[in-house]
MIZA-596867 format. One record per atom (N, C-alpha, C): residue in one letter; x, y, z. Coordinates in steps of 0.2 Angstrom, whole numbers, plus 5000, padded with zeros to 4 digits. Layout:
AXYZ
...
END
This chain:
X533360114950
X533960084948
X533860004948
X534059974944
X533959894943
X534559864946
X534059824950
X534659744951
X534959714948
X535559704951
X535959674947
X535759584949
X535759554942
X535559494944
X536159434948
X536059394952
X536359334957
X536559304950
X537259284952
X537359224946
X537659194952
X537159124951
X537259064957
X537959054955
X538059004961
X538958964961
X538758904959
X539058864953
X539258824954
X539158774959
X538758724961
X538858664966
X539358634963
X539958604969
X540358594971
X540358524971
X540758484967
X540458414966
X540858374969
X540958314974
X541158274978
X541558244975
X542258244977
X542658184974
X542458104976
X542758074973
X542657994977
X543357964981
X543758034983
X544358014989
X543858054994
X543658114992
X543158135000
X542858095001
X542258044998
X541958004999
X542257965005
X542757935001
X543257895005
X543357915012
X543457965011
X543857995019
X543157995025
X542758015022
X542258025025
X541757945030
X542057915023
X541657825026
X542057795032
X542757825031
X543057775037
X543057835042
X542757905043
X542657945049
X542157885053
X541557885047
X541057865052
X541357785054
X541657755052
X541857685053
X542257695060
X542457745060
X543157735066
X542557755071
X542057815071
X541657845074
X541357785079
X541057725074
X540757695074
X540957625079
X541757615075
X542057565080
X542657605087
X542457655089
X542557685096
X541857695100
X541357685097
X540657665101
X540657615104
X540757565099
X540857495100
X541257475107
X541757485105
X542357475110
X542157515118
X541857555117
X541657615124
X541157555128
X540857525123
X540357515125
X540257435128
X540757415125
X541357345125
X541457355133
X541957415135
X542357425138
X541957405145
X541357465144
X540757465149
X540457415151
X540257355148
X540057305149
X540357255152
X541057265151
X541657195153
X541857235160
X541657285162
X541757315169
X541357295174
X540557315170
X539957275173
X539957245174
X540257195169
X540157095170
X540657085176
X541257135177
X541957115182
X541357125189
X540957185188
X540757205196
X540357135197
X539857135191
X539357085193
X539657025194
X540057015193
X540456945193
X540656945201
X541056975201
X541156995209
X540656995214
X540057005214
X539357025218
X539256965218
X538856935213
X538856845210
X539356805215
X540156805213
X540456775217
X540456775227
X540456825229
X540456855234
X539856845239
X539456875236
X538656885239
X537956825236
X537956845231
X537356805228
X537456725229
X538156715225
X538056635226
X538356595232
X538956615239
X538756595244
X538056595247
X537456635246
X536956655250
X536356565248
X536756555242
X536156515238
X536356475236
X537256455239
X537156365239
X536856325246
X536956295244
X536756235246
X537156205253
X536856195259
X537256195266
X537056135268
X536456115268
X536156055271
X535556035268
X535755955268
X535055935264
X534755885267
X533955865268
X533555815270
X533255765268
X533655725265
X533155685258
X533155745252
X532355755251
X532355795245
X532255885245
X532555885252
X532355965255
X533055985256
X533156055254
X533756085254
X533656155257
X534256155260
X534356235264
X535056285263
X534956335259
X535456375257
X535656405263
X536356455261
X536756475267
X536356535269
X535956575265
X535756615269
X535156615274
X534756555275
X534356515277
X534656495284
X535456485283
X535656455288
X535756505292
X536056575289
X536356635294
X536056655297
X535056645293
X534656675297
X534456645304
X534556575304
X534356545309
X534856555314
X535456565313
X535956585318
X535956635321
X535656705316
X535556755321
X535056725325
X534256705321
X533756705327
X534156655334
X534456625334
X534756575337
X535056625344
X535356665343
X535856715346
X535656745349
X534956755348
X534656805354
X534856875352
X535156895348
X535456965348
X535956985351
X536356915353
X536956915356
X537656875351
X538056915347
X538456905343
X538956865345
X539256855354
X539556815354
X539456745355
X538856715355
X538756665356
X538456635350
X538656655344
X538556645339
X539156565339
X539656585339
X540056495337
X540156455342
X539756465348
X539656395352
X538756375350
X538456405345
X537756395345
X537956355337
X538256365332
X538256365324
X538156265325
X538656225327
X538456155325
X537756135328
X537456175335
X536656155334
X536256185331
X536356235329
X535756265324
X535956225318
X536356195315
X536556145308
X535956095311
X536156065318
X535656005321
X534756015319
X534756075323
X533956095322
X533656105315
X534056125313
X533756125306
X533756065302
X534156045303
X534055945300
X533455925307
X533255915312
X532855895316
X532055915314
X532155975313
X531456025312
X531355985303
X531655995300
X531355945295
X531055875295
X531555825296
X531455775300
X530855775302
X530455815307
X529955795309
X529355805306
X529455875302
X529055875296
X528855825291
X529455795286
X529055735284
X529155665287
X529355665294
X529055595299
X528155625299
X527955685302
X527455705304
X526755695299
X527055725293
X526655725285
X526555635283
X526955595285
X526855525282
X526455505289
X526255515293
X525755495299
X525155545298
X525255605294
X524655615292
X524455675294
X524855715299
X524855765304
X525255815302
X525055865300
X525155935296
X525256005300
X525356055299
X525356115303
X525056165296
X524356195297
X524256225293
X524756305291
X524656355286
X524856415286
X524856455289
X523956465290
X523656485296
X523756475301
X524056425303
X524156415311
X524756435311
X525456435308
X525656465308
X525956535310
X525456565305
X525456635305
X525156665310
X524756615312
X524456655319
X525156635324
X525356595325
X526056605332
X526356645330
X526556645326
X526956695323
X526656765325
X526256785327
X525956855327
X525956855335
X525956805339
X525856785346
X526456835348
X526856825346
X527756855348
X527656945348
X528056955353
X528057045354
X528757065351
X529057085347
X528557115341
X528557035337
X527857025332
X527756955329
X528256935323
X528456865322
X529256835320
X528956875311
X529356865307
X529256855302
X529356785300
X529056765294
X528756715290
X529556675289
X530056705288
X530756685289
X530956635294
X530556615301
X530556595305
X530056545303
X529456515299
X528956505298
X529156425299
X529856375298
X529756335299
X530056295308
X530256365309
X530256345318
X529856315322
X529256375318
X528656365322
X528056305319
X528356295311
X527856245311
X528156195316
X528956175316
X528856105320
X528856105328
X528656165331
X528356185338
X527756165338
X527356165333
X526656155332
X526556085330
X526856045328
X527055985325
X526855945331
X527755955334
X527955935341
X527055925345
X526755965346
X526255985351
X525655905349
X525355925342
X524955895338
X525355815340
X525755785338
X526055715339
X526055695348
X526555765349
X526255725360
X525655735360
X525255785359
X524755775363
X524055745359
X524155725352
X523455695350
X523755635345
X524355625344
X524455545342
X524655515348
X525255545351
X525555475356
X524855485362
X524555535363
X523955515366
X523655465368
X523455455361
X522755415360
X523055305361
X523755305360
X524155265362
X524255245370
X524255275375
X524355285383
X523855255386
X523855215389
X523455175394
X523155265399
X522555205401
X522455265406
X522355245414
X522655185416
X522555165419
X523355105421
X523655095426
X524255075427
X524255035433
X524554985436
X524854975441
X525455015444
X525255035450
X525655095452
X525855085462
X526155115464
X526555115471
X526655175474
X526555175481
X526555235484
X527155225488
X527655275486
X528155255489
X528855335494
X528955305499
X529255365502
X529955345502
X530555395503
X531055375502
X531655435504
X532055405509
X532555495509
X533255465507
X533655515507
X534355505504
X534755525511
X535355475513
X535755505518
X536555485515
X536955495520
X537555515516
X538055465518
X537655415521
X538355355521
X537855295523
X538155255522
X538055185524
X537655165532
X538155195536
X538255215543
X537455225546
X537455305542
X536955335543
X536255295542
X536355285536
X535755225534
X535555185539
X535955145540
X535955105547
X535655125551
X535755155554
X535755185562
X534855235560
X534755255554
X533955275552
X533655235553
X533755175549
X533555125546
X532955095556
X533455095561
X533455065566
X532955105568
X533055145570
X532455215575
X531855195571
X531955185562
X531055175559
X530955115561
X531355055563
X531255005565
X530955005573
X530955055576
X530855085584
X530255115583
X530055125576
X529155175574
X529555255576
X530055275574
X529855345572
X529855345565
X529455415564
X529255425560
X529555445552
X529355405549
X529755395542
X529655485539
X529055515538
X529055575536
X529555645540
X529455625547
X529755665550
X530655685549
X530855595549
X531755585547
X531855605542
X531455625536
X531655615531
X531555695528
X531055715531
X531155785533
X531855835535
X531955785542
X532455825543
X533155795542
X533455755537
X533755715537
X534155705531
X533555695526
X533555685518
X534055755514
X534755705511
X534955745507
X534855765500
X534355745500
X534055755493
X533555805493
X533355865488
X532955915491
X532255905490
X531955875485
X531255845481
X531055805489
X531355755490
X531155705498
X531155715502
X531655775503
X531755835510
X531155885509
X530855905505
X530355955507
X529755925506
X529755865503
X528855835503
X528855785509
X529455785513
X529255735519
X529555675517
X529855645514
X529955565512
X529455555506
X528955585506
X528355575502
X528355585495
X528555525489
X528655555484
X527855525481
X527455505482
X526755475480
X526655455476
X526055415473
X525755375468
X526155395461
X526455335459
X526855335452
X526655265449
X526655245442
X527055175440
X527755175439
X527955125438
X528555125437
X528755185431
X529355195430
X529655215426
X529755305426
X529255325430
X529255395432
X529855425437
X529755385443
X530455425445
X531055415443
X531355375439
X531755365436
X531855425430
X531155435428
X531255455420
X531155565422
X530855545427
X530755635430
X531155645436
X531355615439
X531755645445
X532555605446
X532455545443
X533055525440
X533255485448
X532955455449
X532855405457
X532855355453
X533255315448
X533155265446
X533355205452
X533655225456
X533855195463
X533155165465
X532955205467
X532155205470
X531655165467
X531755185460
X531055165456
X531255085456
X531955055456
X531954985454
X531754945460
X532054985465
X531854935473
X531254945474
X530854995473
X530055005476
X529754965472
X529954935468
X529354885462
X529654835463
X530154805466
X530254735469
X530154715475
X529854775480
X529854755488
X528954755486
X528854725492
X528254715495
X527854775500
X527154755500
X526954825502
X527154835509
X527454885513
X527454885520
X528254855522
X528554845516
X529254835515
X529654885518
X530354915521
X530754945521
X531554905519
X531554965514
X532354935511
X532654945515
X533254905517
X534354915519
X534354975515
X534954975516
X535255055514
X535255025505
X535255075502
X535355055493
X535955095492
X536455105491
X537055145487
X536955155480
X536855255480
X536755275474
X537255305474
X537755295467
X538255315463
X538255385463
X537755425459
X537855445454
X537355515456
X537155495465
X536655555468
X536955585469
X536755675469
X537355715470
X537055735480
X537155755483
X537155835490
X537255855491
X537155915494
X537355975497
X537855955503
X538255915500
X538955925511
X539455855508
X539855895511
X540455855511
X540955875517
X541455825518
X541855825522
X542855805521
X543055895522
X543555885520
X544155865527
X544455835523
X545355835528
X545955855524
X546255895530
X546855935526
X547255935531
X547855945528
X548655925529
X549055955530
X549055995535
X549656105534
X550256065531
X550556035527
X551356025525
X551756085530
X551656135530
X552056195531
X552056255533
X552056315534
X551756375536
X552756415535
X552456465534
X552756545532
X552856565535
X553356615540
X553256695542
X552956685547
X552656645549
X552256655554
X552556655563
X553056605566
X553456635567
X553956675570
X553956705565
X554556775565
X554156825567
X553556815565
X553156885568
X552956875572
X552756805576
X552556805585
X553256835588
X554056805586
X554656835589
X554556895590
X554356935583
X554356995583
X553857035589
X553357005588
X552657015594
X552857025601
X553356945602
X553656945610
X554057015612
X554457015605
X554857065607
X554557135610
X554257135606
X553657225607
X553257225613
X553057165615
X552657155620
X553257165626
X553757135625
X554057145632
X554357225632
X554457265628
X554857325629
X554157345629
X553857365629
X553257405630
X552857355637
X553157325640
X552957315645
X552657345652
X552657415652
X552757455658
X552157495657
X551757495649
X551157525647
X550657495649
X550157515651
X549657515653
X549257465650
X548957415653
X548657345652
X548157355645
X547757425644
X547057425640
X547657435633
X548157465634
X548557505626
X548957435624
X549257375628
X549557325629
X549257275624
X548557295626
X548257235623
X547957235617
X547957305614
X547957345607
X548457325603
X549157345608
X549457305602
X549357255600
X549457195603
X549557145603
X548957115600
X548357145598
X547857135594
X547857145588
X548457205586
X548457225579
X549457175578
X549657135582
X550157105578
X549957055576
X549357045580
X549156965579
X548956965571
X548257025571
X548257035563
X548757005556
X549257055558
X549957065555
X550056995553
X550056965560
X550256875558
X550056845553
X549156825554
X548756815551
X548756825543
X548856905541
X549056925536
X549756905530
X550256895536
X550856875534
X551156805533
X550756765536
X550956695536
X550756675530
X551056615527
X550756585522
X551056505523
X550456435520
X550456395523
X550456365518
X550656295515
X550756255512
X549956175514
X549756175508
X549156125512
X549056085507
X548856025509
X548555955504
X547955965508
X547155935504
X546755945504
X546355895502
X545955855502
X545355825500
X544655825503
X544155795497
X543455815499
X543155765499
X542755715504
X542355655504
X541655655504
X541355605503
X540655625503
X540355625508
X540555575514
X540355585520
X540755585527
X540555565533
X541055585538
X541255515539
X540755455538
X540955395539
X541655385534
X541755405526
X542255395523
X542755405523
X542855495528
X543455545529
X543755485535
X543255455541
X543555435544
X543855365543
X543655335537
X543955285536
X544755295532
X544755355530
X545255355525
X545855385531
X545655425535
X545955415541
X546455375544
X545855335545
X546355265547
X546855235544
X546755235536
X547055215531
X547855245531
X547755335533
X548355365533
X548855365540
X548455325544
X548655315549
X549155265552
X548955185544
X549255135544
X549755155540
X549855225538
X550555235532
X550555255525
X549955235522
X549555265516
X549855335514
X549855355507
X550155415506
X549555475505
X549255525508
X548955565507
X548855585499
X549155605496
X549255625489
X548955565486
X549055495484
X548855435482
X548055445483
X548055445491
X547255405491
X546955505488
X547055555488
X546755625486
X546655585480
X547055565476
X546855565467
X546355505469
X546455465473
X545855405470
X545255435473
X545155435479
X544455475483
X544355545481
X544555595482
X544355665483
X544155675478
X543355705479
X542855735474
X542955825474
X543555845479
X543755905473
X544355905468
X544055915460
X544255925454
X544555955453
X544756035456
X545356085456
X546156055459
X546056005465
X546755975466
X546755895467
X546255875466
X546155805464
X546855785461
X546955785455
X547355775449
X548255785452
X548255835458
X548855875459
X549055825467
X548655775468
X548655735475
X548455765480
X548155835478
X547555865485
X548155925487
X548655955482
X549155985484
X548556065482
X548756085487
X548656175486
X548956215482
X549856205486
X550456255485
X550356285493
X550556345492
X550656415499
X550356445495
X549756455501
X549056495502
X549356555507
X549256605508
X549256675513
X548356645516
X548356665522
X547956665526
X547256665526
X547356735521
X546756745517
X546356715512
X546756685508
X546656635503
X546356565506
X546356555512
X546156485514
X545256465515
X544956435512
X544456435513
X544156425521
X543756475520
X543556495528
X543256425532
X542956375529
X542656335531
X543256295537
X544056285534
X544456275537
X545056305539
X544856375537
X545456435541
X545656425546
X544956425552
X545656425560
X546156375558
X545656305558
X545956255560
X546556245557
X546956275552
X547556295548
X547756335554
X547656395554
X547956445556
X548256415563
X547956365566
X548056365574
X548456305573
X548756275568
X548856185565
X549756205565
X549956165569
X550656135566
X550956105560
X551556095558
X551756085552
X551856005552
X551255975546
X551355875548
X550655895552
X550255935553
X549855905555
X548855885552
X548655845552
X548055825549
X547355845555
X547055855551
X546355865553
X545955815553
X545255825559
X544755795560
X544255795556
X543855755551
X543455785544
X542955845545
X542855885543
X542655965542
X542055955538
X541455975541
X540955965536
X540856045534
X540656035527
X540456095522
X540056085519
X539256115519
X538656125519
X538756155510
X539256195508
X539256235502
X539556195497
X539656145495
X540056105493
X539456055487
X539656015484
X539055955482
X539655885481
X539355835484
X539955795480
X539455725481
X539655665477
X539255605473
X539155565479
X538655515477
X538555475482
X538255465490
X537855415490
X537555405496
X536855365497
X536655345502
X536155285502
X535455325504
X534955265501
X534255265500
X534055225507
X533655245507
X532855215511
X532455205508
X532155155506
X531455165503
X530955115507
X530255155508
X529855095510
X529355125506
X528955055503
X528255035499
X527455045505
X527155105505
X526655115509
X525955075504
X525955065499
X525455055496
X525455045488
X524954975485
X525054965478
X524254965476
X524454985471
X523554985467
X523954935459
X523354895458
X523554855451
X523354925445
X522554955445
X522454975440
X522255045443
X522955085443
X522655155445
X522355205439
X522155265440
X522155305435
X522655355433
X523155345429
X523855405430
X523655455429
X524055485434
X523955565435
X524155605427
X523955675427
X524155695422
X524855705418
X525055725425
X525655745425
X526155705423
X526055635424
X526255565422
X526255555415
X525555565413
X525255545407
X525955595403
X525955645405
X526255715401
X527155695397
X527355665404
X528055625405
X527955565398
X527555535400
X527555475394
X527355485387
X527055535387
X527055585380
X527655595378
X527955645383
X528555665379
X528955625378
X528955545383
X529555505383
X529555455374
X528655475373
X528555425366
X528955465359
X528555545363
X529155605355
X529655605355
X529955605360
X530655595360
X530955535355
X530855465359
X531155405357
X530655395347
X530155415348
X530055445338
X530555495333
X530755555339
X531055585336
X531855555334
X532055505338
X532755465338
X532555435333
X531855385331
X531955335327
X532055385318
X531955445320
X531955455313
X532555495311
X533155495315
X533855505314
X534255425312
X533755385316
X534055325314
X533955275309
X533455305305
X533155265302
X533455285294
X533655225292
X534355235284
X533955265279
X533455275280
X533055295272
X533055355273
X533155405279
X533455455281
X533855485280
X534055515273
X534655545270
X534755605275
X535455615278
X535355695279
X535955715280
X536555775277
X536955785274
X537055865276
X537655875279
X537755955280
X538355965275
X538455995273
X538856045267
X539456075271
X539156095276
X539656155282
X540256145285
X540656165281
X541456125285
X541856205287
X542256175289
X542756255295
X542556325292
X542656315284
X542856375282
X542156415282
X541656365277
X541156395277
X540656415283
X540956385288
X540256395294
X540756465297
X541356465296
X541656535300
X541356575295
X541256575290
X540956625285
X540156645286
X539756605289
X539156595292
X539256645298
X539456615301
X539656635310
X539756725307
X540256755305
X540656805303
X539956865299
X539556835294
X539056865290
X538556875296
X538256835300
X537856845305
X537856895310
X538756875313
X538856955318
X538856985314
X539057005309
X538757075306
X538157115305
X537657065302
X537157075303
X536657095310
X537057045316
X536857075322
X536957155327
X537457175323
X537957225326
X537557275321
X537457255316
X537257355312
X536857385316
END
């Protein structure tokens, strides 16, 4: 049987309105791509824009600058942690000197570089590995100017230092008055022994345990190391075999002082002996051992129940308390002379006023003497060994002078530091010296703020 033949169809021919319809499909297609993708990128830019503002560009402005060296903020925040020790709350009493250290630590680098004196990479890197666990490279300029530091005291100002001085062998004690002085002064004059008194005598601790003996110095040492600038001036004006008068130092602190106080008043106290007598006499028939029980636990009771009203002041010595004494003696008001003398700071200001202490509250140094003290009445000065208070007089005698000694190391060490230091000053002070902190309230609480974070994760 024969197939029937396919009679193809006709192709269907495209008008030019479907064309049409068709051009502006893809166009619409085409401008909702656009637009998608519009959309997408103006979200991105919003985030990134946000990230940028927020993050990236506080981290990398500009905080502090040194001449032609600049330190961005996140530079700064890392100094702060390292600064911190890993203690986030010492983070805003530390922030205004780590701004300093960082302007100083430069500073020395191009003082250091223009004298010609460098800290290599290497050397660096190795201290840096010194540390358990070793710092990161982040820290790299602490430690150059640690190594800096070292390089300038110990092999510039070095080479600068005499090795050799006029120097004095000089002993010397500290006692607590005028008086005292005197009355030392005498006995060395009688040949006892300078080391001996001064041993047991000397309120200062460095003179008290070396004996008087503070030994071969030039000038400027114990002034600049022990801070006897008392001593250092009169030992280089006396002659050898000389013993000073007393000298008054200001400014010397000791261990002791002497207080007088003033019971204004007392509390309760009193009412509970009344109460005492009473118990004691109705219980009078009892038995002597039980009698005296009670009468041990009312006493307590007192003790605990009184309360005393007290002015106070603290002297430096016993010679002063008794002078002031005298003074309150002629009439003077307690309170007036408390604000001009008394070296304690807690009632100083209040004219040596307390208020009402309970029994318990009164410092035990002068407890009884309170406790047993009528109201109006003053005390004989009370020495207190736990206390510090200002002033009091030198001894000093010159046992021996060399014109051209050899300084000791330890000397030399002191005069080193004394030359880096006063280099280091000149180069904050010197105008060529640009140096500029950026960091004002907001921005260093934003510092402070990014740090504890950083410490706490």
């Amino acid at each position: 049987m024969a197939k029937k033949k396919q009679v193809e169809k006709p192709k269907r021919e495209v008008t030019k309105r479907q064309l049409s319809l068709w051009e502006q499909q893809k166009k619409r297609r085409r401008l909702f791509l656009i637009l998608g993708i519009s959309v997408i990128a103006v979200v991105a830019g919003i985030t990134g824009r946000g990230f940028y503002i927020t993050h990236y560009q506080p981290m990398h402005e500009t905080v502090i600058r040194v001449n032609d060296t600049e330190f961005n903020m996140g530079y700064y925040i890392k100094m702060l942690e390292f600064s911190g020790g890993g203690q986030p709350d010492y983070l805003p009493y530390l922030a205004d000197q780590v701004v300093t250290a960082i302007e100083q630590n430069e500073l020395i680098r191009q003082g250091a570089e223009k004298l010609g004196i460098v800290a290599t990479n290497s050397e660096v890197d190795e201290m840096l590995g010194e540390f358990d666990p070793p710092l990161s490279r982040d820290y790299s300029d602490l430690i150059r100017a640690e190594i800096l530091k070292g390089k300038l005291r110990d092999v510039y100002f070095d080479q600068w230092l005499a090795e050799f001085a006029g120097q004095r062998h000089i002993m010397a004690m500290f006692l607590e008055s005028e008086s005292q002085a005197t009355e030392v002064r005498a006995r060395l004059k009688n040949g006892e022994d300078f080391g001996e008194l001064a041993g047991e005598l000397s309120l200062e601790s460095f003179s008290q345990t070396e004996n008087g003996d503070l030994g071969w110095h030039p000038y400027g040492i114990l002034s600049g190391m022990r801070g006897f600038s008392v001593v250092d001036d009169y030992a280089f004006t006396l002659s050898v075999g000389s013993l000073s008068q007393p000298i008054y130092d200001e400014d010397r602190t000791k261990n002791v002082g002497y207080w007088l106080v003033k019971v204004l008043d007392k509390d309760g106290a009193e009412e509970v002996e009344a109460e005492a007598e009473a118990e004691a006499e109705a219980e009078a028939e009892v038995e002597a051992e039980a009698e005296a029980e009670a009468e041990a636990e009312v006493e307590v009771e007192t003790e605990e129940e009184a309360e005393f009203e007290l002015q106070v002041m603290l002297l430096g010595s016993e010679q002063e308390a008794q002078e002031v004494i005298a003074r309150l003696e002629s009439g003077e008001d307690f309170g007036e002379l408390a604000k001009e003398l008394s070296q304690h700071s807690e009632s100083k200001e209040d004219g040596g006023d307390l208020g009402w202490l309970a029994s318990g509250e009164i410092n035990p140094v002068y407890q009884d003497i309170v406790l047993n003290a009528e109201p109006g009445t003053l005390s004989e000065p009370i020495k207190d060994e736990a206390v510090t208070t200002k002033g009091g007089y030198w001894l000093v005698e010159v046992l021996d002078e060399e014109d051209n000694r050899q300084i000791e190391d330890s000397d030399r060490d002191f005069f080193k530091q004394k030359a880096l230091d006063e280099w280091v000053s000149s180069l904050w002070d010197n105008p060529e010296n640009e140096v500029e902190s950026y960091l004002d309230e907001e921005k260093q609480a934003w510092a402070i703020d990014k740090a504890m974070q950083n410490l706490t994760r």
